[in-house]
C-alpha positions in Angstrom: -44.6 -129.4 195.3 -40.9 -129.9 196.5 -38.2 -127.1 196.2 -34.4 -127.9 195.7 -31.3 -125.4 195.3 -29.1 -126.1 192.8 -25.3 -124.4 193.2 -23.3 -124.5 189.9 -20.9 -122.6 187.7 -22.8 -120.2 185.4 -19.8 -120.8 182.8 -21.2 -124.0 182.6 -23.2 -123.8 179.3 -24.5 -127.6 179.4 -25.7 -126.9 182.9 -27.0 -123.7 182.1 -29.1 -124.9 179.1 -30.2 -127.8 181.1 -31.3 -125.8 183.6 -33.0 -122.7 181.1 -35.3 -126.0 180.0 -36.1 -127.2 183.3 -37.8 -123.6 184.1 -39.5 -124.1 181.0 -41.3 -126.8 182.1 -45.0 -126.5 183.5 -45.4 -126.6 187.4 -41.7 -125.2 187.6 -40.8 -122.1 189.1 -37.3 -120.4 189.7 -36.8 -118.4 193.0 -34.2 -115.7 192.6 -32.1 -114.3 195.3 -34.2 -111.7 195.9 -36.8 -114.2 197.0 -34.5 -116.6 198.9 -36.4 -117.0 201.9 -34.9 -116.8 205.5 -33.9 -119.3 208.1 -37.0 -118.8 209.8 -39.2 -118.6 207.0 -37.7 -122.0 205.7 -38.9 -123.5 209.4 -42.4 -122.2 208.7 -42.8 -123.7 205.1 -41.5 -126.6 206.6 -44.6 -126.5 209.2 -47.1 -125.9 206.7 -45.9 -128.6 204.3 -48.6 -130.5 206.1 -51.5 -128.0 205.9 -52.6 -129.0 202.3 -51.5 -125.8 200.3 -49.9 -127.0 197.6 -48.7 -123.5 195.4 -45.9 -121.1 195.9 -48.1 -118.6 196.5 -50.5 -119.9 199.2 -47.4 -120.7 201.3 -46.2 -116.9 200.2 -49.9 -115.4 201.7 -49.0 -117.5 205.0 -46.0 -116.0 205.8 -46.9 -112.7 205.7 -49.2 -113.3 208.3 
C-alpha cells in the first residue's frame, strides 16, 4: 500500500476525469478532508509501515489505540 496527495484545480475536467477513474480502480481508496490525518498521526503510519499491516483500516484500528 502507498498513499500520495494529489493538489489540482477542480476546473480541470481532464484531471478530474482522470482522477474519477483512478478511484474506480480496485485496491484504490480516496481519503477526504475529513479524514486527512494529522502531523502526528502521519509519524505513526510512518512507524507501522514496517509492522506488516497492509489495509487502511488495520493502520486506522492502530491509531486509535
Amino acid at each position: 500500500m502507498a498513499t500520495f496527495a494529489i493538489k489540482y484545480n477542480p476546473r480541470n475536467i481532464v484531471v478530474t476525469k482522470m482522477l474519477d477513474a483512478v478511484i474506480h480502480m480496485k485496491g484504490v481508496e480516496k481519503i477526504y478532508p475529513d479524514d486527512e490525518l494529522s502531523p502526528e498521526e502521519i509519524m505513526q503510519v510512518e512507524k507501522s509501515l514496517n509492522s506488516g499491516f497492509s489495509t487502511m483500516d488495520e493502520l486506522r484500528e492502530i491509531l486509535r489505540r
